[in-house]
C-alpha positions in Angstrom: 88.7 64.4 152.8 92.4 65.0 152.5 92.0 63.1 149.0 89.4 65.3 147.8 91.2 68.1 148.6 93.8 67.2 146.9 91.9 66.1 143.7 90.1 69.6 144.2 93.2 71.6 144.3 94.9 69.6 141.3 91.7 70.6 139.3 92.4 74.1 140.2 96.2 73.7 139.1 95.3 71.8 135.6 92.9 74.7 135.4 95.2 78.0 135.8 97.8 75.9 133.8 95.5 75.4 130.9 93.8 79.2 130.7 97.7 80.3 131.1 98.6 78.2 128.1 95.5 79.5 126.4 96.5 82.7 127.1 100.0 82.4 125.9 99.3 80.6 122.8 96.3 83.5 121.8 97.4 85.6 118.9 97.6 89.2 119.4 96.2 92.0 118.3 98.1 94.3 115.6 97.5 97.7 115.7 98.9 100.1 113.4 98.5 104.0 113.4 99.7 105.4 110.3 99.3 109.5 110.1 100.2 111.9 107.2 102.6 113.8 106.5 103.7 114.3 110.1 107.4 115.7 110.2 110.4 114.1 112.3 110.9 117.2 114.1 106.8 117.9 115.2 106.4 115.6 118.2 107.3 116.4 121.7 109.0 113.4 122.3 111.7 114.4 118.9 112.4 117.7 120.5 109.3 118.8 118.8 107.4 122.1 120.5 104.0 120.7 120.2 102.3 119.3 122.9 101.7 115.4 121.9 101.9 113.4 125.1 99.1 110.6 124.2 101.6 110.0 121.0 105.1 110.7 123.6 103.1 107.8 125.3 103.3 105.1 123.1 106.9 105.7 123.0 107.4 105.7 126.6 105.7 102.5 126.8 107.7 101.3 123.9 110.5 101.6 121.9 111.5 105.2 120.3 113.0 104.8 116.7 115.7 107.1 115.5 116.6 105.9 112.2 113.0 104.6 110.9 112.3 105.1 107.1 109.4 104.4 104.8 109.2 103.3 101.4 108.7 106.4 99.7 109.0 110.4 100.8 105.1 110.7 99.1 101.5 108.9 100.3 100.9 106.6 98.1 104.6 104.8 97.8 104.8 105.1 101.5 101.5 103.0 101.8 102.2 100.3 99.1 105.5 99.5 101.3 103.9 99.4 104.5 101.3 96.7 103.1 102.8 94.6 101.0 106.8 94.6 102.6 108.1 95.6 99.0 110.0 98.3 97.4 107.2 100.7 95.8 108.8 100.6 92.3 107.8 96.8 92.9 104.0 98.0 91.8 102.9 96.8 88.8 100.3 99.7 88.1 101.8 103.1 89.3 101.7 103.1 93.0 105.9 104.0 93.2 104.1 107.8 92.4 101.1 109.8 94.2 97.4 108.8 93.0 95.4 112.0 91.9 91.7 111.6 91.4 92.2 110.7 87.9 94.3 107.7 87.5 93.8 104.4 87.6 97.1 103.4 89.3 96.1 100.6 91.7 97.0 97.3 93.8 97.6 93.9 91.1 95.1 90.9 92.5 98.9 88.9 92.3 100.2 91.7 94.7 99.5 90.4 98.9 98.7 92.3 101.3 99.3 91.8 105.4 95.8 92.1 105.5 95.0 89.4 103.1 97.5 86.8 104.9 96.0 87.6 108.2 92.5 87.4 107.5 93.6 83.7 106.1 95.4 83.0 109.5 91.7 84.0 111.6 92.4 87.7 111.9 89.6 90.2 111.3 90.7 93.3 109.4 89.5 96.2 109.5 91.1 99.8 107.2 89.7 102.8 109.6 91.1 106.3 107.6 93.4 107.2 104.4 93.7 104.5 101.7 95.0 105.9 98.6 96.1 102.9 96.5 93.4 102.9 94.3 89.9 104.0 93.4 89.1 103.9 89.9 87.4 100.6 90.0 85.5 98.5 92.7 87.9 96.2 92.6 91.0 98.4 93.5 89.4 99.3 97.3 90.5 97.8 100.4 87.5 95.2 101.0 89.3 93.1 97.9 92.8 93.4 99.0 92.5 91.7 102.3 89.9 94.2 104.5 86.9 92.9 106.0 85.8 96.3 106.8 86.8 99.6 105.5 85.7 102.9 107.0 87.3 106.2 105.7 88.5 107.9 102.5 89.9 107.0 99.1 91.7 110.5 98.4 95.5 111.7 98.8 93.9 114.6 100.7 90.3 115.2 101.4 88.9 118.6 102.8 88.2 118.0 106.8 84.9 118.7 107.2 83.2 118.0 103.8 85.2 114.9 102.9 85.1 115.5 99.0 88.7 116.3 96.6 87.8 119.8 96.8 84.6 120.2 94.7 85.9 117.1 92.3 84.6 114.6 94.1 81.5 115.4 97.4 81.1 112.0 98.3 84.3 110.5 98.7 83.3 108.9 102.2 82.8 105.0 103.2 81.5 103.3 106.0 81.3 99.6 106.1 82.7 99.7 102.3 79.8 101.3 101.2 80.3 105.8 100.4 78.4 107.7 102.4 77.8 110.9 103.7 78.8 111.9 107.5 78.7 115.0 109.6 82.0 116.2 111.1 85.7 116.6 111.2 87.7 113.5 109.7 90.1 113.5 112.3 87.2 112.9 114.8 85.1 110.7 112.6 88.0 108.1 111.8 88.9 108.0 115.7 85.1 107.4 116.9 85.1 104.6 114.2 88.0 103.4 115.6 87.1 103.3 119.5 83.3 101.6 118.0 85.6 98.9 116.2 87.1 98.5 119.5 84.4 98.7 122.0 82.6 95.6 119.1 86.0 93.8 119.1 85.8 93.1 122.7 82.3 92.4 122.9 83.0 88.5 122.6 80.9 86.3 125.2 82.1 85.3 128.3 84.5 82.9 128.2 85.2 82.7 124.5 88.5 83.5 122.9 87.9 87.0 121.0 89.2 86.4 117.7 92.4 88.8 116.8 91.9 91.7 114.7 94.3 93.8 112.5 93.7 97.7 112.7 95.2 99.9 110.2 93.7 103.0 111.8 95.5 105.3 108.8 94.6 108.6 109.6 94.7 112.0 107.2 96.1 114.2 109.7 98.1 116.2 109.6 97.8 116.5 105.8 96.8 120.2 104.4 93.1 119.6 103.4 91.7 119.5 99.4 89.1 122.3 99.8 86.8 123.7 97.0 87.9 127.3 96.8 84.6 128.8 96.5 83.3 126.9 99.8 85.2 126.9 102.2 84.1 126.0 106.3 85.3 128.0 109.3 88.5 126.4 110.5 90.0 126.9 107.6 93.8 128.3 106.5 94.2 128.5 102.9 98.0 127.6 101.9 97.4 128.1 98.0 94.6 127.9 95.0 94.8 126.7 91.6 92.7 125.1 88.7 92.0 121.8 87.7 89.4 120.6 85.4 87.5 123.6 85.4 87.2 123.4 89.4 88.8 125.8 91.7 90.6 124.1 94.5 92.8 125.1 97.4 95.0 123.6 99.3 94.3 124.2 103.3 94.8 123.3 106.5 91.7 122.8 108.7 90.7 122.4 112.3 87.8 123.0 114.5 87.5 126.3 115.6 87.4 125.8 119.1 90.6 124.1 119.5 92.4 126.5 117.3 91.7 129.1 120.0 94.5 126.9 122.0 97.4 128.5 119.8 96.6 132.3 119.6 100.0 132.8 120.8 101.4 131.4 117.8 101.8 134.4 115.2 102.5 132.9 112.2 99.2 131.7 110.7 100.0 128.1 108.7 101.9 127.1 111.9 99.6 127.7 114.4 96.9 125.9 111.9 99.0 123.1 111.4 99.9 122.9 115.4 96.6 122.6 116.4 95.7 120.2 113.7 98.9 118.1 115.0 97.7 118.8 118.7 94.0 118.0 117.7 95.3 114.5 116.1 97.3 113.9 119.5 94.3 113.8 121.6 92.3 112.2 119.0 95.1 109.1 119.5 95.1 110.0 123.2 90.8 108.9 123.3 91.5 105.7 121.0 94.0 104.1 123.0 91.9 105.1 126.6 89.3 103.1 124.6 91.9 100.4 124.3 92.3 99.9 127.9 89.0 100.2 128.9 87.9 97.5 126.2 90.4 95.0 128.0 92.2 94.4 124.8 95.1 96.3 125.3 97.1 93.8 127.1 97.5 91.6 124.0 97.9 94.4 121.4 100.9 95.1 119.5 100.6 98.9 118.6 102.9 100.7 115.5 102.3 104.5 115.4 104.0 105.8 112.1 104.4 108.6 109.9 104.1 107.8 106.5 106.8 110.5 104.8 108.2 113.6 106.7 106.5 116.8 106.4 106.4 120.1 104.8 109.1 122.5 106.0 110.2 124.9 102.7 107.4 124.4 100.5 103.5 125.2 101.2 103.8 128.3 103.4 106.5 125.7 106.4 104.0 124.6 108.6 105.7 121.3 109.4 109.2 120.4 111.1 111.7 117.6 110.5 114.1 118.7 113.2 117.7 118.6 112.6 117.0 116.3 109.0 117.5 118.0 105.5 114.6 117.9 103.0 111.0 117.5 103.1 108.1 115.0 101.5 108.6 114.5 98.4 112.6 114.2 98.4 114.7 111.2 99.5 117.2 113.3 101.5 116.6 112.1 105.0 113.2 114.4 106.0 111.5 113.0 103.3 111.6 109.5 104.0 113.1 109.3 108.2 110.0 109.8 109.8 108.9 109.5 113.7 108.2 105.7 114.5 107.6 103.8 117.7 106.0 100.3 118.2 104.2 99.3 122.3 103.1 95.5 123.7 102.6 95.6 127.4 104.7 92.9 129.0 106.2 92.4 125.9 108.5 95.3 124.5 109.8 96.6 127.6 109.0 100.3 128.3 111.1 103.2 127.4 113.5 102.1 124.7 115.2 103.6 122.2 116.7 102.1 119.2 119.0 103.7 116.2 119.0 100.7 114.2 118.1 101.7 110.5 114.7 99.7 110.1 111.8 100.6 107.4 107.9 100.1 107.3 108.5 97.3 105.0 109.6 95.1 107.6 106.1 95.2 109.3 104.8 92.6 107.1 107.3 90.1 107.8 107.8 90.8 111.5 103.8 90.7 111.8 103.9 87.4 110.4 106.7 86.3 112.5 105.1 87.5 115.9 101.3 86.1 114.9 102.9 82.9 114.0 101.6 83.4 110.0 103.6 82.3 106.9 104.0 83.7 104.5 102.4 82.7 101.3 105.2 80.7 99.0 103.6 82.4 95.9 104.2 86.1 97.1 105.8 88.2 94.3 108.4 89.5 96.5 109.6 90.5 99.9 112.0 93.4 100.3 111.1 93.5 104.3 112.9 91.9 106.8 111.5 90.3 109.7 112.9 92.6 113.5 111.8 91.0 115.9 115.2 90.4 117.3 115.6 93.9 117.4 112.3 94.6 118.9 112.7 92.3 121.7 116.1 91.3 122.1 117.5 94.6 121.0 119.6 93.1 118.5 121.7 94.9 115.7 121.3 93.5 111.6 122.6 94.4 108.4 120.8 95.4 106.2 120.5 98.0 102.7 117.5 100.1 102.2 116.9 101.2 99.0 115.0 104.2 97.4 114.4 105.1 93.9 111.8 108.3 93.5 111.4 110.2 90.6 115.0 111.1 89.3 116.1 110.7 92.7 118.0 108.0 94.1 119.3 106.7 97.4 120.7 103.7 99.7 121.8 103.3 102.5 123.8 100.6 104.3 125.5 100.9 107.9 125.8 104.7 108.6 126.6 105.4 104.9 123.8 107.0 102.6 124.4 107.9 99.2 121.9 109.9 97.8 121.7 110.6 93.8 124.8 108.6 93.2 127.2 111.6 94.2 126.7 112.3 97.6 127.7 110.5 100.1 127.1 111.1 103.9 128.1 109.7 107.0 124.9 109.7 109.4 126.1 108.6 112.3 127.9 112.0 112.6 126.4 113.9 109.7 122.4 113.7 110.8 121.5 116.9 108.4 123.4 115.8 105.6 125.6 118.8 105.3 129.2 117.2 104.7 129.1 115.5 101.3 131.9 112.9 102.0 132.2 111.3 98.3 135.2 113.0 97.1 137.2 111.4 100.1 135.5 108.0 100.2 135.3 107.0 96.4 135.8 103.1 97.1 132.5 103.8 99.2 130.4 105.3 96.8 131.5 102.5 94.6 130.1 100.2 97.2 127.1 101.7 97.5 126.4 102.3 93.9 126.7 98.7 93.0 124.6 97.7 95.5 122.4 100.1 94.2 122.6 99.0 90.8 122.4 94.9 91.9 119.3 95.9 93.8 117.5 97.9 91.0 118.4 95.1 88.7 116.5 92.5 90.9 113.1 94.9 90.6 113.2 95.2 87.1 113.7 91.2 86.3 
């Protein structure tokens, strides 16, 4: 009998042993929510004055990031960096610029995606929200750049509840890659398609190993809406109007009535609009990741929330904040392209971090591919990104140069020093706002930055 038991309990052993090694070998799930246009200063948890504690909660689970930057200060730029881990003036059909309905700018076939590499590795992907890198052709949507599902918008900036640019375009909508027409606010249809992705990701049989899924839950909010001036819904602020193609449009920002009621104390009309849209997005995030938890996925789910360029604070009627950071979108001075970042992974990023390492949306790709244990493809065009996991979970420090090159505008940065059109130079570690241009005192250092500049630029254009 002793025997038996013994057999018995080394069958229990070998048994624990193996689901444990199952469980640590499983890929996990990546998560990234990217929102629009949301500034540095806006969220609680950056000093910001609007209530956002199911955002402040990823961070408190996570790691805060001070010094985060995207690829661009506009949409599309921003977007292009974030999925492919290269410099936007990288693109080889217009995406280092904003898309408007018209063009034709676009992702190459040559140019990989995360998307694309994961899928290859066993990952289902799924685009839930904003694309914006491409809509003139078939080709140039998500489902041929790596998606297996994409659920959302094409647009920049689509109006809220009727989902069309303005009157150009009334059925700018997809679900499951196909356009359609849906009832509601975007900000509440992109987060139920979201928590139905979910609630069918974990809906594996018993037993089985769910296969890992990538989620690039890219929201519009908290965007000004693309309205057609002569229809406009209730819940709606307009910031401006103007003509194109023989269609009036106005720019706006939009939320459901009911929730606006919330911020009557605010006076000032485009803030109190653009709080409640920002609040209104918060508890929209705050239902997705109960969802999450409930669908028992969240345990092995890396989760990114991101902004993808800092907001609007001096043009379009200030509605946004960057906090204590000079500029807005649009410009490479620091509120255009520092933006509020945080990553979580129960049990895996410990909780309640903050880092001020200088890090960028490129480096998701290759950090991704690092964690899920994917290579990357030998025949990729380029990768600017670097891969931070050391930072992320050994809270290590790197070197590195970020680069920007926007319109006529120019920037890098390296260490604490930025230089920013080739003349000024700041020192960020003391100088957040950029208000003490240091180049007059520090030539050998604008030197230093201007040839790396210059050695970097060189490399793109080869």
């Amino acid at each position: 009998m002793k025997s038996i038991a013994i057999i018995l309990l080394a069958g229990l052993v070998f048994a624990c042993n193996s689901s444990a090694d199952q469980q640590a070998e499983e890929k996990p799930n990546i998560i990234v929510i990217y929102v629009d246009d949301l500034g540095y200063g806006d969220l609680s948890c950056y000093g910001g004055d609007i209530p956002t504690p199911n955002i402040d909660q990823i961070a408190g689970d996570g790691i805060r990031f001070t010094d985060f930057y995207v690829g661009g200060p506009v949409c599309t730029p921003s977007r292009y960096s974030l999925l492919t881990g290269c410099y936007p003036n990288r693109s080889k059909h217009g995406l280092d610029g904003v898309l408007f309905p018209y063009d034709t700018g676009h992702l190459d076939e040559s140019e990989t995606t995360i998307a694309e590499v994961l899928k290859t590795n066993g990952y289902h992907t799924a685009l839930i929200g904003k694309w914006h890198l491409g809509l003139a052709e078939k080709e140039y949507l998500p489902d041929h750049h790596g998606f297996d599902l994409f659920t959302g918008h094409t647009h920049g900036c689509i109006d809220y509840f009727y989902h069309g640019y303005g009157g150009l375009d009334s059925e700018g909508w997809y679900i499951n890659n196909e356009k359609r027409r849906e009832e509601g606010y975007a900000t509440d249809l992109i987060t139920n398609h979201a928590i139905k992705y979910i609630e069918e990701r974990s809906a594996g049989m018993p037993g089985q190993t769910q296969q890992p899924f990538f989620l690039y839950l890219s929201y519009n909010a908290p965007h000004f809406g693309k309205s057609d001036a002569n229809n406009l819904p209730p819940g709606t602020l307009i910031l401006n109007e103007y003509e194109l193609n023989n269609h009036e449009l106005a720019n706006t920002l939009q939320v459901p009535e009911e929730h606006l009621q919330e911020f009557d104390d605010i006076e000032d009309q485009p803030k109190r609009y653009y709080s409640a849209m920002a609040s209104y997005l918060d508890s929209c995030v705050g239902s997705f990741m109960e969802s999450l938890k409930e669908s028992g996925l969240y345990d092995n789910t890396m989760i990114w929330f991101i902004s993808d360029n800092g907001g609007y604070v001096e043009g379009f009627k200030i509605h946004g904040s960057n906090g204590p950071l000079k500029g807005e979108k649009g410009i490479l001075e620091e509120g255009g392209i520092r933006v509020a970042a945080m990553v979580s992974w129960k049990d895996r990023i410990e909780a309640g971090q903050t880092r001020n390492q200088p890090l960028c949306n490129i480096d998701l790709f290759p950090t991704i591919c690092k964690i899920t244990n994917c290579e990357i493809p030998e025949d990729i065009l380029a990768m600017d990104g670097m891969d931070i996991s050391s930072v992320l979970f050994e809270n290590a420090t790197i070197e590195r140069e970020l680069f920007w090159k926007f319109k006529k505008q120019t920037a890098i940065r390296i260490g604490k020093w930025k230089l920013f059109n080739g003349n000024e130079l700041y020192d960020l570690d003391a100088d957040i706002g950029e208000k003490n241009n240091l180049a007059d005192e520090y030539p050998e250092k604008v030197k230093e930055l201007s040839d790396a500049f210059k050695k970097i630029e060189n490399s793109i254009s080869e």
